[in-house]
C-alpha positions as CSV (number, residue, x, y, z in Angstrom):
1,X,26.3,39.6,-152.3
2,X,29.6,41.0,-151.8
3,X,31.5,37.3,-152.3
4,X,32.1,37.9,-156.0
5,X,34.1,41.4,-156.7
6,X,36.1,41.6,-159.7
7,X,37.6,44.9,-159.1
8,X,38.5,44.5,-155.2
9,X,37.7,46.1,-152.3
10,X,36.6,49.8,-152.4
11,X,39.0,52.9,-150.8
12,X,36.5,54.5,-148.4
13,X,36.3,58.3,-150.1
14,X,37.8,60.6,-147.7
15,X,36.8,64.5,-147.8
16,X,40.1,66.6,-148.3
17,X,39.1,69.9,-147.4
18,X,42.0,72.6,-147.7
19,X,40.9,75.7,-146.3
20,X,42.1,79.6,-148.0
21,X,43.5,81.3,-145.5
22,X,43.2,86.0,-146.1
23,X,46.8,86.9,-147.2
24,X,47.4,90.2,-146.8
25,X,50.3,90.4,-149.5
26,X,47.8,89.0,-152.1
27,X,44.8,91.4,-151.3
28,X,47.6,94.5,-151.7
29,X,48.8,93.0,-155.3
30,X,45.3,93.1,-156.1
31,X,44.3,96.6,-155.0
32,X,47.4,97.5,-156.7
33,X,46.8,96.2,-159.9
34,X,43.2,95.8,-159.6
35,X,43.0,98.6,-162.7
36,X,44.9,97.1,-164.9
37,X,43.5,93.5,-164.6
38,X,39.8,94.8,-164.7
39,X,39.7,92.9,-161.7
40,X,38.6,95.7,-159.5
41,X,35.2,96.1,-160.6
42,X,33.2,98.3,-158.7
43,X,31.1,100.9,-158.9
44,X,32.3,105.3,-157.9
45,X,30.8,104.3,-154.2
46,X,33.1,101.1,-153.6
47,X,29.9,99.0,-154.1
48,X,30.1,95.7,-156.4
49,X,27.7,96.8,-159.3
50,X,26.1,93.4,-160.2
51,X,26.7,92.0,-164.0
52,X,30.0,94.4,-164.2
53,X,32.2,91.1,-165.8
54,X,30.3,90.6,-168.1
55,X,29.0,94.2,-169.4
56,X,31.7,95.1,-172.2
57,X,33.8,91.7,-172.0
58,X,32.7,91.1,-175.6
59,X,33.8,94.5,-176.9
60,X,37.5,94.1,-175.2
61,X,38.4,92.8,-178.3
62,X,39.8,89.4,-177.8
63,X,36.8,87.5,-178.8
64,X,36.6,89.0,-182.4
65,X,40.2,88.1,-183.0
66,X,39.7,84.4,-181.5
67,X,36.7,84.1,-184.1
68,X,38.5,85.2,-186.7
69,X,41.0,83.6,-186.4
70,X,39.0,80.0,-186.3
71,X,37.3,80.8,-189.1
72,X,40.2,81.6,-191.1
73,X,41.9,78.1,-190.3
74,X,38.5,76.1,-190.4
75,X,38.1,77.7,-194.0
76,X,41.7,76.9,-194.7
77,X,41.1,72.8,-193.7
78,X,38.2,72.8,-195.8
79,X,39.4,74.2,-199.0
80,X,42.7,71.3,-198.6
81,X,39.8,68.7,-197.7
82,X,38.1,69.6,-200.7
83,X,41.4,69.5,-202.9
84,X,41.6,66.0,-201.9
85,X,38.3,64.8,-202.0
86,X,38.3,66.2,-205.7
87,X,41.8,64.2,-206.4
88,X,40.7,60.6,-205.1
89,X,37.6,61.2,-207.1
90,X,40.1,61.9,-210.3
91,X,42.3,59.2,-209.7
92,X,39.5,56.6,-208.8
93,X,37.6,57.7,-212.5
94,X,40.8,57.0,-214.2
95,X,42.0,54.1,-213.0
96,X,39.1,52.5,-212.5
97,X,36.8,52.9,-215.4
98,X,36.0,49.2,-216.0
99,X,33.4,49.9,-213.3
């Protein structure tokens, strides 16, 4: 029952494929500088050695520092949370004490 449509009539979805063409420029740069980006990562024979990303990526040191430095700020936002949780409690205990 297509007589009642509140939103309109539907765009047909259309595939937009774009397709990666080998640029010769691009696959030097990385060759080039392959080392330095641990992008190059294959094995003394030229073979990809399977697992190579993710062997050592924890020990490259950027994760520890990220860590610590969320924990530092999340402990930072709950010690000031604290502080003023513990002054509304003071200010609701002496202004109202009726209750």
């Amino acid at each position: 029952m297509g007589i009642f449509n509140w939103f309109g009539e539907q765009e047909h979805r259309t595939f937009d494929y774009k397709p990666v063409y080998y640029d010769k420029e691009t696959e030097e740069r990385r060759q080039k500088f392959g080392k330095v980006d641990n992008i190059d990562k294959k094995g003394p024979d030229g073979e990809y050695v399977p697992g190579s990303y993710i062997k050592g990526s924890l020990r490259d040191g950027n994760y520890q520092r990220s860590v610590k430095a969320n924990n530092k700020a999340q402990n930072i936002i709950g010690l000031v949370g604290l502080i003023l949780v513990i002054i509304v409690l003071l200010y609701i205990a002496k202004f109202y004490t009726i209750l």
